[in-house]
Backbone as CSV, one residue per row, in Angstrom:
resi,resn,N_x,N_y,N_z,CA_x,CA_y,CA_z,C_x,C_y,C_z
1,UNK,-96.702,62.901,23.871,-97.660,63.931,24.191,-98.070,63.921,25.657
2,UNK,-97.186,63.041,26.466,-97.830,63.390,27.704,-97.482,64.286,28.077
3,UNK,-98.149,64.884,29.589,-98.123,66.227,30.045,-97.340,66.361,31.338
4,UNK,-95.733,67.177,32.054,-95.205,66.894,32.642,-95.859,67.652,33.512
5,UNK,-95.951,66.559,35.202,-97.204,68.016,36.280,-95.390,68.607,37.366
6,UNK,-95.542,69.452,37.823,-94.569,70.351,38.341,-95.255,70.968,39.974
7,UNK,-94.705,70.093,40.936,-95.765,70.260,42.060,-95.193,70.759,43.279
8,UNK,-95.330,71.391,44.055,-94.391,71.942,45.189,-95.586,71.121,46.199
9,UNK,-94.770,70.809,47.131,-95.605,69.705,48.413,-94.939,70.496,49.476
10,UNK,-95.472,71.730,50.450,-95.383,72.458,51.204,-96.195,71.689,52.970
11,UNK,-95.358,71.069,53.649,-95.569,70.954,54.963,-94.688,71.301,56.006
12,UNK,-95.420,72.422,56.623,-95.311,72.940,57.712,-96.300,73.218,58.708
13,UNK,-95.790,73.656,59.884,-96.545,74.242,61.452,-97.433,75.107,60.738
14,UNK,-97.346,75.993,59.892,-98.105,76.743,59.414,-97.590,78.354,60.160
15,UNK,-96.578,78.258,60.601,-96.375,79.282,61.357,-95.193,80.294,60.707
16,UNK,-95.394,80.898,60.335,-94.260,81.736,59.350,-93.205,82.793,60.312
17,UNK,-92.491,82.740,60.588,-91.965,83.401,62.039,-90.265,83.301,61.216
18,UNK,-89.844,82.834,60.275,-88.774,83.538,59.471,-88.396,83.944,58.578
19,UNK,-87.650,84.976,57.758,-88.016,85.781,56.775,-88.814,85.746,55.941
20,UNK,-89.533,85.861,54.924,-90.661,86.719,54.777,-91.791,85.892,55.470
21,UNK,-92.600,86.679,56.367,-93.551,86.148,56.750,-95.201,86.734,56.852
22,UNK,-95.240,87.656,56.144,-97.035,88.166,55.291,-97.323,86.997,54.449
23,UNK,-98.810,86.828,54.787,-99.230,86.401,54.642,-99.548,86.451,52.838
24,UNK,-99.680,87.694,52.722,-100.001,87.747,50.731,-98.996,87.777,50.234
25,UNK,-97.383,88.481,50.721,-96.340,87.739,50.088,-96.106,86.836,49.909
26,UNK,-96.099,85.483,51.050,-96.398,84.505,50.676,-97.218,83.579,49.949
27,UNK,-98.266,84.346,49.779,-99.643,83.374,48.797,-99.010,84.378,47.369
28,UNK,-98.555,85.637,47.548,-98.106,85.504,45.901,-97.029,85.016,45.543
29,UNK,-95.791,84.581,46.132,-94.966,83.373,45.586,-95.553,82.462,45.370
30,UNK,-96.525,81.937,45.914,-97.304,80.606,45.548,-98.383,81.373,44.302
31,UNK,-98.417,82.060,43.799,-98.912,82.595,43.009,-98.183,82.799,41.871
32,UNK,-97.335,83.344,41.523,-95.978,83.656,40.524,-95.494,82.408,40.056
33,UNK,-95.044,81.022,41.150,-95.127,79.868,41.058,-95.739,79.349,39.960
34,UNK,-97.299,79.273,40.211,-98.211,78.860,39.228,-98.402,79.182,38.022
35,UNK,-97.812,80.468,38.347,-97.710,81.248,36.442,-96.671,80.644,35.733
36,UNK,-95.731,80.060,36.713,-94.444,79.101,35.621,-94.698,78.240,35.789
37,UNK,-95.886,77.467,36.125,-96.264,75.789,35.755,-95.849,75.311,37.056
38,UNK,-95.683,75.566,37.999,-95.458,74.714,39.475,-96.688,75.218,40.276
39,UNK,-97.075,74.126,40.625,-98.196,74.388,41.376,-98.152,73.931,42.970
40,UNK,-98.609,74.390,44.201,-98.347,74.344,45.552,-99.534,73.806,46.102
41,UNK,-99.387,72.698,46.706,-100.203,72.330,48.013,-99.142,72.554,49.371
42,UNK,-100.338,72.445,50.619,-100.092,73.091,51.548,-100.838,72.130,52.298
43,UNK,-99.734,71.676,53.474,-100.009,70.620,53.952,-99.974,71.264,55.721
44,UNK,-100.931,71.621,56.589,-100.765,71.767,58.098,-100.923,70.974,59.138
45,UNK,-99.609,70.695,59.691,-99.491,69.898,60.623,-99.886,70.429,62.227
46,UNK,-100.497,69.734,63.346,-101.342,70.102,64.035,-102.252,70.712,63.993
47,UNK,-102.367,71.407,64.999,-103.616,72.098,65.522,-103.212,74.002,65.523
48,UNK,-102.421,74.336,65.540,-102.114,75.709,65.553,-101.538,76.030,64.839
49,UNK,-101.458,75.894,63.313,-101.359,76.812,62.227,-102.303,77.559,61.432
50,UNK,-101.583,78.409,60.653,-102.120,79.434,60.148,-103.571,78.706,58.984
51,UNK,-104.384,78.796,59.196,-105.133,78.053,58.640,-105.468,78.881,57.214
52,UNK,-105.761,80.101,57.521,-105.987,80.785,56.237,-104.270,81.231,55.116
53,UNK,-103.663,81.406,55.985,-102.416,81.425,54.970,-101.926,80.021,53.839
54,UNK,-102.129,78.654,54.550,-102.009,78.127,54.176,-103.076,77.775,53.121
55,UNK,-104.464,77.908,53.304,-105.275,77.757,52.187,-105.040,78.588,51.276
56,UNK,-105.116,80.064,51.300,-104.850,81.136,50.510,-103.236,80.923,49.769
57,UNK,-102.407,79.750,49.979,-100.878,79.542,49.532,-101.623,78.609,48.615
58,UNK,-102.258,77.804,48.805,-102.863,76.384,48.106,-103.819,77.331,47.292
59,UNK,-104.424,77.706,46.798,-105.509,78.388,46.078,-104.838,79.309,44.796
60,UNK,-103.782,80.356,45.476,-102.823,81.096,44.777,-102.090,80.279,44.063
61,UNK,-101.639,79.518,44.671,-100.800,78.315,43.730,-101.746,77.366,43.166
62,UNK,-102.607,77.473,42.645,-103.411,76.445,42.274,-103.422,75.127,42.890
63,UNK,-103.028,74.632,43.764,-103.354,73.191,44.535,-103.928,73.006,45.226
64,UNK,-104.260,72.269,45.932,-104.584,71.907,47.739,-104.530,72.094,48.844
65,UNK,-105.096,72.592,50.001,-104.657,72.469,51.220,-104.926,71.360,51.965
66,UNK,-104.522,70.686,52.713,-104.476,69.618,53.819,-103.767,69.852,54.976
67,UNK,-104.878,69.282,55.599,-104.907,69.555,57.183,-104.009,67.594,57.684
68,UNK,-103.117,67.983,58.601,-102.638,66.998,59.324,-102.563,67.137,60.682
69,UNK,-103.641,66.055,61.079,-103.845,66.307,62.694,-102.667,65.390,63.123
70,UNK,-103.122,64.324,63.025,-101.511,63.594,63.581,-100.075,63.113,62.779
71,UNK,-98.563,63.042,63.122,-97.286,63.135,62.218,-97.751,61.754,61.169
72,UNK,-98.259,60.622,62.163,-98.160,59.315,61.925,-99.226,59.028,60.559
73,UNK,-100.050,60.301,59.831,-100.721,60.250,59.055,-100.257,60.851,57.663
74,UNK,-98.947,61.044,57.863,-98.232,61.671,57.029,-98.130,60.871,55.312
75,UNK,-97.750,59.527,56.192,-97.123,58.764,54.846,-98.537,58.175,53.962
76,UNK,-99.435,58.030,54.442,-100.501,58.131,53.787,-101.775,59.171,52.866
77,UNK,-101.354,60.661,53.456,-101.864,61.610,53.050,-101.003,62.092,51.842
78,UNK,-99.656,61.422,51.891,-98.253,61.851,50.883,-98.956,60.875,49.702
79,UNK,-99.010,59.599,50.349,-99.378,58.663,49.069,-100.533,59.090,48.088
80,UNK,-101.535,59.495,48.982,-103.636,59.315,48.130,-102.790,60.977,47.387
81,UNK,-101.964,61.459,47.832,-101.489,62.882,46.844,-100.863,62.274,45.748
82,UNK,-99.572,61.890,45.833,-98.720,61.471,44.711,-99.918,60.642,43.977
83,UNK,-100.759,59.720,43.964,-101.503,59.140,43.062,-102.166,59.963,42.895
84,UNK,-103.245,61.059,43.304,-104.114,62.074,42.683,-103.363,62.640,41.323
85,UNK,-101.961,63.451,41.874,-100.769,63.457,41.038,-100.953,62.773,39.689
86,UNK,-100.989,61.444,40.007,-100.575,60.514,38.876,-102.289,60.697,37.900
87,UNK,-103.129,60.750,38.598,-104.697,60.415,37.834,-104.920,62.119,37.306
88,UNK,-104.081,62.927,37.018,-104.402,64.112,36.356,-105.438,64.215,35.210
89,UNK,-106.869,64.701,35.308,-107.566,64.775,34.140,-107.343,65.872,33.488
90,UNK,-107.530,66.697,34.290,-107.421,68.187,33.467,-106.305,68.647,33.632
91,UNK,-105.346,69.913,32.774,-104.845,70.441,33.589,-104.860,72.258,32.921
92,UNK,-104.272,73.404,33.526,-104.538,74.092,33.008,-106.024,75.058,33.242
93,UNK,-106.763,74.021,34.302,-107.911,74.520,33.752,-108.265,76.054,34.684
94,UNK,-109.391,76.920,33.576,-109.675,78.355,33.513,-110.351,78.701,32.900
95,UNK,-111.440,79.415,34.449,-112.898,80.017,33.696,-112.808,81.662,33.388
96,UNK,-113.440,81.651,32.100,-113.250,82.839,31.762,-114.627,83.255,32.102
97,UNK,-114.853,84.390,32.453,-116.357,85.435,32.333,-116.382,86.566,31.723
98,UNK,-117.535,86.627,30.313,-117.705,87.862,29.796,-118.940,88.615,30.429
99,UNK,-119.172,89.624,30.785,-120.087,90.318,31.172,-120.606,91.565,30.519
100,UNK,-121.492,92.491,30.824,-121.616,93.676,30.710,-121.139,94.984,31.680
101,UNK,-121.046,95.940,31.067,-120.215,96.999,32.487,-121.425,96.821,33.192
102,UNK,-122.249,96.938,33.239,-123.413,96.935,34.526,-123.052,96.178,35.412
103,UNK,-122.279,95.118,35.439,-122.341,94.043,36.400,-120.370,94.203,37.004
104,UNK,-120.499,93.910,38.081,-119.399,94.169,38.653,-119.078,92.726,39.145
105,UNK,-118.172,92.437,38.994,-117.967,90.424,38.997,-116.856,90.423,40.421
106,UNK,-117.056,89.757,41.487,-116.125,89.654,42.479,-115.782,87.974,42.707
107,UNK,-114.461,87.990,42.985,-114.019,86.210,42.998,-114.614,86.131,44.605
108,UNK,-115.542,84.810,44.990,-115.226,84.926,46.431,-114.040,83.600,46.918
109,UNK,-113.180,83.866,47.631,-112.188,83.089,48.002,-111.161,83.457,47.747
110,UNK,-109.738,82.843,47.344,-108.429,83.137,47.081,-108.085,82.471,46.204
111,UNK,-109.141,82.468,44.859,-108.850,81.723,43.588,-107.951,83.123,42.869
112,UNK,-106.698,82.316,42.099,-106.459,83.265,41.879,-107.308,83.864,40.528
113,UNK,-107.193,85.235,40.057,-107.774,85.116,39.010,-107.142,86.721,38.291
114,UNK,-107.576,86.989,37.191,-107.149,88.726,36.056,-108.001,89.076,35.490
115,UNK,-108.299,90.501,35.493,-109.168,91.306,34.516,-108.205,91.476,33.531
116,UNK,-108.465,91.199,32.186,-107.360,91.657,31.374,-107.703,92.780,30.491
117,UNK,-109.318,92.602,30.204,-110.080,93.442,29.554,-110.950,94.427,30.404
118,UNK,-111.556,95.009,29.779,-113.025,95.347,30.926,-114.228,94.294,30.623
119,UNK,-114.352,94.367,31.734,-115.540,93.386,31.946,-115.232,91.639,31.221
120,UNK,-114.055,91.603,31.502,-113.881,90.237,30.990,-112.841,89.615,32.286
121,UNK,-113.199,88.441,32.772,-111.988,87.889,33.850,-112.023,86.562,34.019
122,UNK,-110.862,86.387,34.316,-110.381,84.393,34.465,-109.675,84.161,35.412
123,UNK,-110.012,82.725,35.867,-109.997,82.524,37.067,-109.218,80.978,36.953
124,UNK,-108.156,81.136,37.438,-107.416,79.972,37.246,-107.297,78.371,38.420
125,UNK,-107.744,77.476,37.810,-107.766,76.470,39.061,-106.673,75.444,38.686
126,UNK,-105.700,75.461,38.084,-105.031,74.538,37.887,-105.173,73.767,36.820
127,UNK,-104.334,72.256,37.923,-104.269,70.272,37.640,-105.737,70.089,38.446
128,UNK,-106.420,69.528,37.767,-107.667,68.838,38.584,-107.791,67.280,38.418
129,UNK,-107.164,66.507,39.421,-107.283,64.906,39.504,-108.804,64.262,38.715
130,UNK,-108.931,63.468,38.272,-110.536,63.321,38.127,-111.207,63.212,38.850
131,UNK,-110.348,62.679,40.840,-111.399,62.255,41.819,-111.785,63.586,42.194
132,UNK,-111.485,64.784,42.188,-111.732,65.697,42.625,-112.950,66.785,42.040
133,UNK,-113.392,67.537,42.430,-114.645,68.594,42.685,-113.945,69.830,42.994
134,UNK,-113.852,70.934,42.204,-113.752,71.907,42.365,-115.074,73.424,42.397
135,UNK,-115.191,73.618,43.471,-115.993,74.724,43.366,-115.628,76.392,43.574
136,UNK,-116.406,77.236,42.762,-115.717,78.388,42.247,-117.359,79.422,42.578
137,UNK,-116.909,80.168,43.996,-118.088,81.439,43.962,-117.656,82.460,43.289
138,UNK,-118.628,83.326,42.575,-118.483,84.422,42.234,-119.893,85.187,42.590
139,UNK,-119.634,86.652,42.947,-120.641,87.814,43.266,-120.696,88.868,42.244
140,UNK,-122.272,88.783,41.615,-122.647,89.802,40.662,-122.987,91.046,41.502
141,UNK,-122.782,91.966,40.877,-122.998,93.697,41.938,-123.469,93.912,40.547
142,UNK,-125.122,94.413,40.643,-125.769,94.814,39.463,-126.102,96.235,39.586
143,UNK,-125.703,97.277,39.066,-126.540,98.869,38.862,-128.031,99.015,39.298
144,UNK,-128.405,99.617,39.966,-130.023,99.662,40.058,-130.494,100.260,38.219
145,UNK,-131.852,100.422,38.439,-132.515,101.179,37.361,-132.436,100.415,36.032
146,UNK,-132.019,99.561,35.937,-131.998,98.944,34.501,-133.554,98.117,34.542
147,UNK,-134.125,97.922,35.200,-135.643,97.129,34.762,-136.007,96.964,33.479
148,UNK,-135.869,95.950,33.298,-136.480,95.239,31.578,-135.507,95.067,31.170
149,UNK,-133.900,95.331,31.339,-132.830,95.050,31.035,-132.135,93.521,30.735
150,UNK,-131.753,93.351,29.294,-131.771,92.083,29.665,-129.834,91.671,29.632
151,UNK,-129.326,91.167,30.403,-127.781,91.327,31.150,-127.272,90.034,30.684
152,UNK,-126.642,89.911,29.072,-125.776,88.878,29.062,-124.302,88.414,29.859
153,UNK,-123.772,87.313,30.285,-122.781,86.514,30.931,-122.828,85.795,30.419
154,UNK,-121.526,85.482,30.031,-120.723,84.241,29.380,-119.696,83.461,29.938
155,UNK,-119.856,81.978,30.430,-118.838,81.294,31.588,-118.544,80.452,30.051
156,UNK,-116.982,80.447,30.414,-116.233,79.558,29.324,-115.078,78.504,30.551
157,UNK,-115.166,77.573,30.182,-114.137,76.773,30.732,-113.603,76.136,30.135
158,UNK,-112.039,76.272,30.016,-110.769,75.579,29.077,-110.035,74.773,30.233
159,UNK,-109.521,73.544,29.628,-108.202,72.801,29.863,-107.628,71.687,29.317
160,UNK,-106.859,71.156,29.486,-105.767,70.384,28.949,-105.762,69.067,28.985
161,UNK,-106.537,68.612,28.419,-106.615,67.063,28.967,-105.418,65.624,29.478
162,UNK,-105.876,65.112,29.417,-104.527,63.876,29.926,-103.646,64.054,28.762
163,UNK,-103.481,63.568,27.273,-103.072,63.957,26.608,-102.700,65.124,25.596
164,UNK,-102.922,66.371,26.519,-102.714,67.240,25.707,-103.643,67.855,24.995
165,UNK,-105.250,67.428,24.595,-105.798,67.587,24.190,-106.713,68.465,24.776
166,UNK,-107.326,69.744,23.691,-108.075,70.941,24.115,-109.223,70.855,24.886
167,UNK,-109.803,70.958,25.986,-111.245,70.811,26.303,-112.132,72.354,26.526
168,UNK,-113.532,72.661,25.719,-113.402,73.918,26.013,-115.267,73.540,26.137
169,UNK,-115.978,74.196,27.206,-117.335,74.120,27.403,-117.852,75.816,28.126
170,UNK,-118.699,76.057,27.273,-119.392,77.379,27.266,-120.645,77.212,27.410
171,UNK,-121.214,78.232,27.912,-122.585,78.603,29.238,-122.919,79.926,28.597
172,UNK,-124.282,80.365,27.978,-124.573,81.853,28.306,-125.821,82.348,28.579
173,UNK,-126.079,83.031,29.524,-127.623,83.016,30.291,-127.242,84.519,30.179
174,UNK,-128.635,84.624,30.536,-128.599,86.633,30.256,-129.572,86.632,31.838
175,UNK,-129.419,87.584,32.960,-130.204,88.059,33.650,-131.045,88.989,33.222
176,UNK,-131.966,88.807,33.459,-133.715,90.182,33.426,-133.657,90.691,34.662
177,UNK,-133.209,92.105,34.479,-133.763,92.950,35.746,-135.219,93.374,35.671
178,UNK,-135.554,93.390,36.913,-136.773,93.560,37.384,-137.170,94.283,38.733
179,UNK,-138.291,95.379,38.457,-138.156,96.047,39.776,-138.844,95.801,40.864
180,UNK,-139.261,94.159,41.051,-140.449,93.388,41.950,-140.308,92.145,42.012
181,UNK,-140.218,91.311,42.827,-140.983,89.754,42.528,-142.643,89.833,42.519
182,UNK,-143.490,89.608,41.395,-144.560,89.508,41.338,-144.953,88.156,42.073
């Protein structure tokens, strides 16, 4: 029952200068990637690469970005990876949000994520090592005029544990609109 991880280890200048070189073509191969179980970190060496392509490649692909200031730090930033690698707690993991149409839900960052329904969307973060912390913004856009309204949201988070096993933890708070702070 163990779980096989499937990892693309991307280091470069960060400088994309031969065939395809957009920036969202590239973060959606690292995107498409992730939908078949390979997941991309993105490793930039020096000082003058693309800093946002490469995060937005690491995010789309569900992995990492890392910054490499000097070559000679290489074989050590390779290692604390391959063991993160090895200490996989979660994997799989993905927050779902149910809402109401009133509320308009925006990802902030380059997580990837799908509306599949209305008013329902998930947001995919991967393999999460146990040493690691993942944080996930999202922006509510609420309708005016609803006052006294009371606005259920539902955060669900699923994944895969070390062995295979289901993990699933649910959240549901309702916002009160209101037309004042008293």
């Amino acid at each position: 029952n163990n779980i096989m991880v499937s990892h693309t280890l991307l280091l470069t200048d960060g400088l994309a200068n031969v065939g395809v070189t957009d920036p969202q073509i590239l973060a959606t191969y690292a995107r498409d990637l992730a939908r078949r179980g390979v997941s991309t970190s993105t490793f930039g060496v020096g000082i003058d690469f693309n800093h946002h392509l490469l995060e937005d490649m690491a995010n789309q692909g569900e992995g990492r970005f890392n910054f490499i200031e000097d070559p000679e730090d290489i074989p050590n930033i390779f290692d604390r990876m391959f063991k993160e690698l090895l200490r996989i707690y979660a994997h799989e993991v993905e927050i779902s949000l149910s809402y109401p149409p009133e509320i308009q839900v925006t990802v902030l960052g380059d997580w990837r994520h799908e509306c599949h329904e209305p008013n329902m969307m998930r947001i995919f973060l991967g393999a999460i090592p146990s040493s690691m912390k993942r944080e996930v913004y999202i922006k509510l856009s609420i309708q005016g005029g609803l006052e006294g309204t009371l606005l259920p949201v539902k955060v669900t988070v699923r994944a895969k544990g070390e062995k295979g096993g289901l993990m699933e933890a649910t959240s549901e708070q309702s916002i009160r609109m209101i037309s004042k702070i008293e």
